[in-house]
PDB file as gemmi writes it, atoms N, CA and C in Angstrom:
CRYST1    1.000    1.000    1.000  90.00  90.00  90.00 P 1                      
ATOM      1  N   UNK A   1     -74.757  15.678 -24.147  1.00  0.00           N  
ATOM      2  CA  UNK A   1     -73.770  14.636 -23.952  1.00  0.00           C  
ATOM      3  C   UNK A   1     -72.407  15.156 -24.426  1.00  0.00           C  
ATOM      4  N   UNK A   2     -71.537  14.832 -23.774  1.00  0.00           N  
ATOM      5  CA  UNK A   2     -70.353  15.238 -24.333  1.00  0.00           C  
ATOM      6  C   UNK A   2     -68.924  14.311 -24.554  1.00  0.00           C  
ATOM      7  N   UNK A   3     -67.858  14.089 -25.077  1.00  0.00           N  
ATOM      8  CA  UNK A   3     -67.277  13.632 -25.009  1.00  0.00           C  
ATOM      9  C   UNK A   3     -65.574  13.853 -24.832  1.00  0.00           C  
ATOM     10  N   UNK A   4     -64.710  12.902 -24.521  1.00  0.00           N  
ATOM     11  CA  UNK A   4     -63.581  13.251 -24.349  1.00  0.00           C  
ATOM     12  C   UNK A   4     -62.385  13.441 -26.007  1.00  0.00           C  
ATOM     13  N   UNK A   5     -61.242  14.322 -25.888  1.00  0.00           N  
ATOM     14  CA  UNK A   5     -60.832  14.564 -27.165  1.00  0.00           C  
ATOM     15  C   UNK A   5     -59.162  14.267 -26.349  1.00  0.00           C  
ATOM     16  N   UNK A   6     -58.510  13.338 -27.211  1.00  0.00           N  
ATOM     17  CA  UNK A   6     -57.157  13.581 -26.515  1.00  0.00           C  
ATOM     18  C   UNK A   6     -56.124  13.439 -27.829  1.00  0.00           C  
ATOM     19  N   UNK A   7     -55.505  14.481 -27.593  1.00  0.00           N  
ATOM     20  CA  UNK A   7     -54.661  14.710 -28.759  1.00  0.00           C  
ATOM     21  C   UNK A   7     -52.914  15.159 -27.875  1.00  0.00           C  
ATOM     22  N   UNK A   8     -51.801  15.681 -28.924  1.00  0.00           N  
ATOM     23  CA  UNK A   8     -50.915  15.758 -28.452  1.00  0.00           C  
ATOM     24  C   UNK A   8     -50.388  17.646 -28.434  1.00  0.00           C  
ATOM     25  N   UNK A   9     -49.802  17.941 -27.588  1.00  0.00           N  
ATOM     26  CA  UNK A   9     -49.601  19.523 -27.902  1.00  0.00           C  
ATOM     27  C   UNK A   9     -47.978  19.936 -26.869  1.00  0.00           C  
ATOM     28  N   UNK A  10     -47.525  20.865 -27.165  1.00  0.00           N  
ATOM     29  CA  UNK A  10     -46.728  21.341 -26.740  1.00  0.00           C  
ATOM     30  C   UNK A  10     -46.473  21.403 -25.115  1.00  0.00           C  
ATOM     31  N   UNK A  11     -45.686  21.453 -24.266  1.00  0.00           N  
ATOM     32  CA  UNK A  11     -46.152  21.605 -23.187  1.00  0.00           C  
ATOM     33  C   UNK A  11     -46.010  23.134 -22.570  1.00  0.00           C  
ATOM     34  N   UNK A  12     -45.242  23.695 -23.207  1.00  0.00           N  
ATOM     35  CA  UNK A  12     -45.083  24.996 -22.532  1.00  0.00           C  
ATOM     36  C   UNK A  12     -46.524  26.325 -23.606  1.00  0.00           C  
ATOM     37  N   UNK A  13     -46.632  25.389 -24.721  1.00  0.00           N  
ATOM     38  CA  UNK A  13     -48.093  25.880 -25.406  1.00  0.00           C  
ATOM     39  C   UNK A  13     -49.419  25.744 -24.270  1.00  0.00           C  
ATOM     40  N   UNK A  14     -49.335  24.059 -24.005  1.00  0.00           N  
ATOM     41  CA  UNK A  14     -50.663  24.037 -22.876  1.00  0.00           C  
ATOM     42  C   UNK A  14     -50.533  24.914 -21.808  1.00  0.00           C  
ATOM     43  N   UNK A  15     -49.007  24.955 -21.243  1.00  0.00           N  
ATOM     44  CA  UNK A  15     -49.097  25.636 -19.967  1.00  0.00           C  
ATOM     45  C   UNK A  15     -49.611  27.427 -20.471  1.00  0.00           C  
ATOM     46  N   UNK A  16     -49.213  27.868 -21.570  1.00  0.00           N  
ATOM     47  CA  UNK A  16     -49.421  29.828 -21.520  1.00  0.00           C  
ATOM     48  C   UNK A  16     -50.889  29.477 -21.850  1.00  0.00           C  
ATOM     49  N   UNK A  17     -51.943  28.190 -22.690  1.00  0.00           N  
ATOM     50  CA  UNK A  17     -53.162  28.472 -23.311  1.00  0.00           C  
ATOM     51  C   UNK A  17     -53.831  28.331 -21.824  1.00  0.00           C  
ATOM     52  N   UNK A  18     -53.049  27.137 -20.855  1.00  0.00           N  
ATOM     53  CA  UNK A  18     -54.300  27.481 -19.235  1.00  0.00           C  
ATOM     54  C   UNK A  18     -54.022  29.376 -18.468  1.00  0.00           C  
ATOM     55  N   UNK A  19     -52.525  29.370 -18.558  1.00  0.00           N  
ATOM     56  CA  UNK A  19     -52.281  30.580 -17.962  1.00  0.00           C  
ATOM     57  C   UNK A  19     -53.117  32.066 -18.424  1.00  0.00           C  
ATOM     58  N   UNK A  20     -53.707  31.809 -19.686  1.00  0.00           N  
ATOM     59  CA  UNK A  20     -54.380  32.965 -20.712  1.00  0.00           C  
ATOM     60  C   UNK A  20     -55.728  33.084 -20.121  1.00  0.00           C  
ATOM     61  N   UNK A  21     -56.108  31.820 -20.175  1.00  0.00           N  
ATOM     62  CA  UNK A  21     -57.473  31.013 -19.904  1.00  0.00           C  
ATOM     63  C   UNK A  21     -58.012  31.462 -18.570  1.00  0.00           C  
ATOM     64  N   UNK A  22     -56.874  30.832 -17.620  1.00  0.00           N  
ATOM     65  CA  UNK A  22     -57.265  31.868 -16.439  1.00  0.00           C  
ATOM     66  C   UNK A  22     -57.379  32.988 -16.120  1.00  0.00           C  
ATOM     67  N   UNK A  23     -56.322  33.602 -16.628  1.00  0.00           N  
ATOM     68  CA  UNK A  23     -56.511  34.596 -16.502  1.00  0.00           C  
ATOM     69  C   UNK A  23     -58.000  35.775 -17.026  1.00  0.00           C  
ATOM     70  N   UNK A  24     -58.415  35.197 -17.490  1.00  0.00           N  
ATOM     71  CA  UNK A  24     -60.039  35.658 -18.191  1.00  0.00           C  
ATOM     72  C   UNK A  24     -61.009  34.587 -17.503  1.00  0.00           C  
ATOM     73  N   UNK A  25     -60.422  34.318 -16.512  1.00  0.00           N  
ATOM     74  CA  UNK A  25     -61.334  33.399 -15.857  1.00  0.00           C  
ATOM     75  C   UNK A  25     -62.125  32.009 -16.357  1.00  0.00           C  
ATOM     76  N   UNK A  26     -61.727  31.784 -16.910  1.00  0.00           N  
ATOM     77  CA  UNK A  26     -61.961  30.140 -18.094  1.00  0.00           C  
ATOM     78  C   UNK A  26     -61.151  28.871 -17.818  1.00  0.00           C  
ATOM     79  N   UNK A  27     -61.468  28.375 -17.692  1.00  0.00           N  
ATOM     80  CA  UNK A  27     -60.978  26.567 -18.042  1.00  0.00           C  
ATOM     81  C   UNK A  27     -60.526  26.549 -19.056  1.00  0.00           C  
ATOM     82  N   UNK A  28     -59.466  26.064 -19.471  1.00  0.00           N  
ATOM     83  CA  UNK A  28     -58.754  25.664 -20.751  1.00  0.00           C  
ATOM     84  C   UNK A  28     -59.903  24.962 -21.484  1.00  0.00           C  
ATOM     85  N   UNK A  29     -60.571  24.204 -21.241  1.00  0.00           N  
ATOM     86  CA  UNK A  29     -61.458  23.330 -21.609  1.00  0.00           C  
ATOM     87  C   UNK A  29     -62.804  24.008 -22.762  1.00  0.00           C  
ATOM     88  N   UNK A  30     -63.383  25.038 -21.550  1.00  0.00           N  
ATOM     89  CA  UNK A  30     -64.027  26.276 -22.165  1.00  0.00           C  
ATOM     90  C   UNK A  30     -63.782  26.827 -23.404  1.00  0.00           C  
ATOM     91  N   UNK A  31     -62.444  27.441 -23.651  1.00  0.00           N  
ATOM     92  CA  UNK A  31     -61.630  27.626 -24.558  1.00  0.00           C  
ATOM     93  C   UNK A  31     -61.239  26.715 -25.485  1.00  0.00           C  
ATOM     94  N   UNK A  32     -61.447  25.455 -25.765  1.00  0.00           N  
ATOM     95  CA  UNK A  32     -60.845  24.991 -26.680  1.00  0.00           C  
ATOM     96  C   UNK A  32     -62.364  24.154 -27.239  1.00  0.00           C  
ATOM     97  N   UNK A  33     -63.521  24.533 -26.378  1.00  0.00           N  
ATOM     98  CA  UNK A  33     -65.066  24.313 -26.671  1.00  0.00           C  
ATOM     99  C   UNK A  33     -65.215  25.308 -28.002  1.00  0.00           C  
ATOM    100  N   UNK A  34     -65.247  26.508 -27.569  1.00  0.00           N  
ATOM    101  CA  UNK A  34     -66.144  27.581 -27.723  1.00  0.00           C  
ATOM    102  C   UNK A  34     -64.844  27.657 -29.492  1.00  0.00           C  
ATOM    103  N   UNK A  35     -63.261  27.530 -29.732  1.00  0.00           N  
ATOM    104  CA  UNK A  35     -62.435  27.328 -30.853  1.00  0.00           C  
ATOM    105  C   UNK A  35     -63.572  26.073 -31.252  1.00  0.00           C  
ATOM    106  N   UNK A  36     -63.434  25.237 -31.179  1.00  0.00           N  
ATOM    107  CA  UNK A  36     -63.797  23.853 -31.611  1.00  0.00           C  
ATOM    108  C   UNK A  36     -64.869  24.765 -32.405  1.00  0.00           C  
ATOM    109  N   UNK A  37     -66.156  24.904 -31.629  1.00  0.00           N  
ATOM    110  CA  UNK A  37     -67.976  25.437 -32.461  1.00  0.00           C  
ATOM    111  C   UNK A  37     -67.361  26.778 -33.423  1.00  0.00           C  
ATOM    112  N   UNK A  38     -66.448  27.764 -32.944  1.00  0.00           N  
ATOM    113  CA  UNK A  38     -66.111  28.666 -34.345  1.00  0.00           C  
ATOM    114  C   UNK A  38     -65.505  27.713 -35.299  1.00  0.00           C  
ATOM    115  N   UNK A  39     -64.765  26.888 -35.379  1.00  0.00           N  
ATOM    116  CA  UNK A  39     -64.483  26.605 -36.389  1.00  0.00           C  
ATOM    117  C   UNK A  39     -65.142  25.622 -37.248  1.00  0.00           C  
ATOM    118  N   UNK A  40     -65.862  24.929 -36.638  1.00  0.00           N  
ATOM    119  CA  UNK A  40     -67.502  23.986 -37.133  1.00  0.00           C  
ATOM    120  C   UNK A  40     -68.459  25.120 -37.846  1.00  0.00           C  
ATOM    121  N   UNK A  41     -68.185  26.150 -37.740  1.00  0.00           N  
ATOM    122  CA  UNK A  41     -69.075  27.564 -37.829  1.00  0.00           C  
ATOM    123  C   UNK A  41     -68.786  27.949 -38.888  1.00  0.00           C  
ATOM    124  N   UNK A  42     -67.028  27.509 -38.771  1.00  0.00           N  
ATOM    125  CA  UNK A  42     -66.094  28.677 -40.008  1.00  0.00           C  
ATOM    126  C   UNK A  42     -66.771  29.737 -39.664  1.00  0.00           C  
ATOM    127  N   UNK A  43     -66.180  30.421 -38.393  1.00  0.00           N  
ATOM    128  CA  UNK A  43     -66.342  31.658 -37.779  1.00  0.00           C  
ATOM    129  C   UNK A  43     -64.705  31.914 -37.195  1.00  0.00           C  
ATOM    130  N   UNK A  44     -63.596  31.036 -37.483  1.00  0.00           N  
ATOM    131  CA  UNK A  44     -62.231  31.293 -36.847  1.00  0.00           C  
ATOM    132  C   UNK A  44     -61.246  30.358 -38.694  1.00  0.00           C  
ATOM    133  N   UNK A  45     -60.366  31.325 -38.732  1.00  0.00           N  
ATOM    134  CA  UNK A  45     -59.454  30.995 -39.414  1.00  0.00           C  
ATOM    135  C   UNK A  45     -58.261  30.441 -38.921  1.00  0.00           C  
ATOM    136  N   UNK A  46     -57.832  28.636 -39.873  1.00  0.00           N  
ATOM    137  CA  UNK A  46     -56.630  27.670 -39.471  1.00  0.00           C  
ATOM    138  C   UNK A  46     -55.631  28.416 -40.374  1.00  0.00           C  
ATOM    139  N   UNK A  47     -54.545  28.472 -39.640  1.00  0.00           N  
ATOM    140  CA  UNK A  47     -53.174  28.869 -41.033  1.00  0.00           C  
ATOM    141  C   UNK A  47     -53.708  29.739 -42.477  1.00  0.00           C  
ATOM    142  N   UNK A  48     -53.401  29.595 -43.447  1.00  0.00           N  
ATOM    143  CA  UNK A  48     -53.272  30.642 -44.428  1.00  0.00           C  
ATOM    144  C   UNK A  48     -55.373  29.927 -45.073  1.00  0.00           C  
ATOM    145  N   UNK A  49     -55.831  28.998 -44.450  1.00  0.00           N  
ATOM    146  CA  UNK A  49     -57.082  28.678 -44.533  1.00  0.00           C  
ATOM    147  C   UNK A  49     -58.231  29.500 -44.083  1.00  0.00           C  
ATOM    148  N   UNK A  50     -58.166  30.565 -44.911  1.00  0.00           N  
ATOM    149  CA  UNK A  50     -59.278  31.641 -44.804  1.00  0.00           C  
ATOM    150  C   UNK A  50     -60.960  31.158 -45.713  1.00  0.00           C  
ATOM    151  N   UNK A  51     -61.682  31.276 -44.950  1.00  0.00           N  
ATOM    152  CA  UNK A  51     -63.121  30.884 -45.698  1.00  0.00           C  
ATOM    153  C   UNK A  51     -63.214  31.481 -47.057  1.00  0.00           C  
ATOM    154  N   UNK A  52     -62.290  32.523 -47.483  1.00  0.00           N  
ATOM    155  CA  UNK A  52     -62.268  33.213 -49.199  1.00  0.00           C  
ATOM    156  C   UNK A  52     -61.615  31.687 -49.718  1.00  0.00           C  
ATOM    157  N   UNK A  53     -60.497  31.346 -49.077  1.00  0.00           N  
ATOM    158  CA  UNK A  53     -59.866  30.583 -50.205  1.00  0.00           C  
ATOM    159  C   UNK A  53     -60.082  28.890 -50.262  1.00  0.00           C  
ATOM    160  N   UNK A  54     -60.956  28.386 -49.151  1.00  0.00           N  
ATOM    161  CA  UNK A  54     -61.677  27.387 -49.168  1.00  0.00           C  
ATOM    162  C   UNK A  54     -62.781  27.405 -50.170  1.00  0.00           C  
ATOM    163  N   UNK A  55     -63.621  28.580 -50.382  1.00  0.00           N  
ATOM    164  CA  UNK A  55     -64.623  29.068 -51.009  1.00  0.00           C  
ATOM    165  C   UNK A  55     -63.826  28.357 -52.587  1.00  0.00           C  
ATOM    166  N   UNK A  56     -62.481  29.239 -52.541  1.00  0.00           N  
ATOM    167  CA  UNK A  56     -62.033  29.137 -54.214  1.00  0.00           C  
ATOM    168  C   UNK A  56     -61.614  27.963 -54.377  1.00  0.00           C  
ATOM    169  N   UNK A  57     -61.016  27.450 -53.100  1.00  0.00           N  
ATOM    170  CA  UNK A  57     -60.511  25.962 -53.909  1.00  0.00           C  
ATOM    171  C   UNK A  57     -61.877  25.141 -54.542  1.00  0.00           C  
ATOM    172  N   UNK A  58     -63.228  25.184 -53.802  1.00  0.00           N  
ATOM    173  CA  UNK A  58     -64.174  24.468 -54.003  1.00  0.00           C  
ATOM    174  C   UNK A  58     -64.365  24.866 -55.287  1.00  0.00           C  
ATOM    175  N   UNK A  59     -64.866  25.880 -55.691  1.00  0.00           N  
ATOM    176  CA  UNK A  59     -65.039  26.694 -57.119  1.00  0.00           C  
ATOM    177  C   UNK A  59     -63.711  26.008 -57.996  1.00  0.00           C  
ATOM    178  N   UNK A  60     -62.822  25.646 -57.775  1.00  0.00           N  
ATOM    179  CA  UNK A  60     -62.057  25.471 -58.766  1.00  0.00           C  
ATOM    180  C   UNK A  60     -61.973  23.861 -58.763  1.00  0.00           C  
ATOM    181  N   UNK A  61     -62.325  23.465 -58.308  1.00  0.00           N  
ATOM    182  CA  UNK A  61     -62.889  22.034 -57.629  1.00  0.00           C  
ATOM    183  C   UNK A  61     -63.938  21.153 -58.946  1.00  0.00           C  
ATOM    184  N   UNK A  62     -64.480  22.587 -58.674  1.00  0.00           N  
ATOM    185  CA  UNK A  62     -66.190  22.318 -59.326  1.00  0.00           C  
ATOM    186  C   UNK A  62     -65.749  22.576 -61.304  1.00  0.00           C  
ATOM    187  N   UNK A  63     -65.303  23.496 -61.209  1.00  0.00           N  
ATOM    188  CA  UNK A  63     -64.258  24.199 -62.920  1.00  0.00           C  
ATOM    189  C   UNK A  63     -64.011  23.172 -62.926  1.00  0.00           C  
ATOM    190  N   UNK A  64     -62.723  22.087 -62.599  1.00  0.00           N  
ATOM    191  CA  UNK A  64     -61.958  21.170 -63.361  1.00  0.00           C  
ATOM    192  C   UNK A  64     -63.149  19.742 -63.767  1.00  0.00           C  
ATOM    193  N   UNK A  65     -63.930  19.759 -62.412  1.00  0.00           N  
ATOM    194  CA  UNK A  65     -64.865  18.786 -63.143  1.00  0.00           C  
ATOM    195  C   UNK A  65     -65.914  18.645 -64.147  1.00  0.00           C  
ATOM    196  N   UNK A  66     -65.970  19.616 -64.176  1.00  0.00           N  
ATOM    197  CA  UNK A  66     -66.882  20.265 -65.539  1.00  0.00           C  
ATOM    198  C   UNK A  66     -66.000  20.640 -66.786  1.00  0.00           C  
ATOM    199  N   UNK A  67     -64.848  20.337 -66.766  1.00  0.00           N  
ATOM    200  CA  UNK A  67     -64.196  21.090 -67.626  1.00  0.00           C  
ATOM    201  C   UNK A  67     -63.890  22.138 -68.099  1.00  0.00           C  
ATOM    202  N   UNK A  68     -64.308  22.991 -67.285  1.00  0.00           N  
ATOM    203  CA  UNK A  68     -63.921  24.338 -67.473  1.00  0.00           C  
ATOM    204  C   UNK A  68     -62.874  24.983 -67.017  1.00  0.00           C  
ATOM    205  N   UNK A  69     -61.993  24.364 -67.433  1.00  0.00           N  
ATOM    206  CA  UNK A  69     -60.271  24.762 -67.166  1.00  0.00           C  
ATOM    207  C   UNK A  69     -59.670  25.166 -68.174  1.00  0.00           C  
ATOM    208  N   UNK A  70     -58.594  25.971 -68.605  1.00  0.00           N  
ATOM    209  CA  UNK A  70     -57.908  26.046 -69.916  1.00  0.00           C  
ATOM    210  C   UNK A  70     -56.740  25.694 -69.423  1.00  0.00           C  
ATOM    211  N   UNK A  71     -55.666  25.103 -70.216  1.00  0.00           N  
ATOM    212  CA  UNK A  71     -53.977  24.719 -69.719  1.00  0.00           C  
ATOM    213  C   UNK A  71     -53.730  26.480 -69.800  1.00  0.00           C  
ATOM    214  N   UNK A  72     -52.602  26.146 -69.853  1.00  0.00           N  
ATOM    215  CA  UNK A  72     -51.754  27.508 -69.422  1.00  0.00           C  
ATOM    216  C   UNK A  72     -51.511  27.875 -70.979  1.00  0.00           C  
ATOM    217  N   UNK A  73     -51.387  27.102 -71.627  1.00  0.00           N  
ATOM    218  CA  UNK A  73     -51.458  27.768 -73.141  1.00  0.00           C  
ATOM    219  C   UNK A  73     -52.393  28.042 -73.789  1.00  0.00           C  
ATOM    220  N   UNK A  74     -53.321  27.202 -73.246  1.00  0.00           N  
ATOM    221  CA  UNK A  74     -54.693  27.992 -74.401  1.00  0.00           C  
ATOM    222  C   UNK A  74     -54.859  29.328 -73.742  1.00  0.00           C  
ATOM    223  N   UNK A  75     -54.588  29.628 -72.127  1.00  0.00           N  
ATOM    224  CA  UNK A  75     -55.166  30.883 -71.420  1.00  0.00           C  
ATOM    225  C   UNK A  75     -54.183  31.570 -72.224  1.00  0.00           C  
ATOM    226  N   UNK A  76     -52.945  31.443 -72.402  1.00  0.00           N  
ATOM    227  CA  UNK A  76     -51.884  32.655 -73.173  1.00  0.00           C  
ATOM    228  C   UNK A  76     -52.907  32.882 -74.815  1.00  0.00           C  
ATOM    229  N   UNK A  77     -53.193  32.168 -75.280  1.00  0.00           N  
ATOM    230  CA  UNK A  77     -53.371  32.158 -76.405  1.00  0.00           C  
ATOM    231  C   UNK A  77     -54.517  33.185 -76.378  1.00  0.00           C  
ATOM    232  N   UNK A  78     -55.646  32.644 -75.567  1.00  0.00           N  
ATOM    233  CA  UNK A  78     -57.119  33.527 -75.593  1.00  0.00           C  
ATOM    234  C   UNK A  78     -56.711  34.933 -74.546  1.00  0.00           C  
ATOM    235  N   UNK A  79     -55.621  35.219 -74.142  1.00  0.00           N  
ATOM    236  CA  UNK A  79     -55.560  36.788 -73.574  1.00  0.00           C  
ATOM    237  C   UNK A  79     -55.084  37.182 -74.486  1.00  0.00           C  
ATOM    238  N   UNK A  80     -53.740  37.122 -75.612  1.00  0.00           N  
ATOM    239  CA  UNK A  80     -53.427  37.143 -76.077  1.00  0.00           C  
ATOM    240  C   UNK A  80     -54.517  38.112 -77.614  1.00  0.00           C  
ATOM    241  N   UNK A  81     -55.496  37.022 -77.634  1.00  0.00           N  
ATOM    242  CA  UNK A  81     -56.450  37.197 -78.767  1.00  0.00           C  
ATOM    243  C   UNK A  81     -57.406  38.596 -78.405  1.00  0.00           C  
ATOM    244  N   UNK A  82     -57.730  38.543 -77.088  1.00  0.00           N  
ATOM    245  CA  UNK A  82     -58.891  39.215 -76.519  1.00  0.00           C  
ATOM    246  C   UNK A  82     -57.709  40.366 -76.406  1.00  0.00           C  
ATOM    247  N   UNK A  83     -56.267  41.061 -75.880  1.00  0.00           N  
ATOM    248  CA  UNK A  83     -55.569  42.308 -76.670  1.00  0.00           C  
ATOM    249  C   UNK A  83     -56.056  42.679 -77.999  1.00  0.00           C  
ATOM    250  N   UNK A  84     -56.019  41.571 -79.080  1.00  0.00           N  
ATOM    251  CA  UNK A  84     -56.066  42.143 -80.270  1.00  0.00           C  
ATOM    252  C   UNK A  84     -57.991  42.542 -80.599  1.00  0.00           C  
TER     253      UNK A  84                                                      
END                                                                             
């Protein structure tokens, strides 16, 4: 089953993503299938949203709720200590 997606985009963007599309012989449609499942996959990277740093935000996600954070002064303090 499938369904319809309608969103808003550039027009001279839609026109080069069909012109690309065709040209490799594809439907725009095809193409914005096959993006859609990589990125359900996290098999395609959005903007500076690389699967490393999703990974870390979660991890640091998980630190603050547990409390395992230091402010910025206790971290000066304990590098500080761990030199000496």
């Amino acid at each position: 089953m499938t369904t319809r997606i309608n969103f808003n985009i550039d027009k001279k963007l839609k026109a080069a993503a069909i012109k690309k599309a065709k040209k490799i012989g594809l439907p725009l449609s095809t193409v914005l299938n096959q993006a859609t499942r990589a990125f359900v996959e996290e098999d395609m990277q959005i903007g500076f949203f690389s699967h490393a740093l999703v990974d870390d935000i979660g991890l640091a996600r998980d630190d603050i709720r547990h409390g395992r954070m230091l402010s910025h002064d206790d971290l000066v303090k304990e590098l500080r200590s761990a030199d000496n």
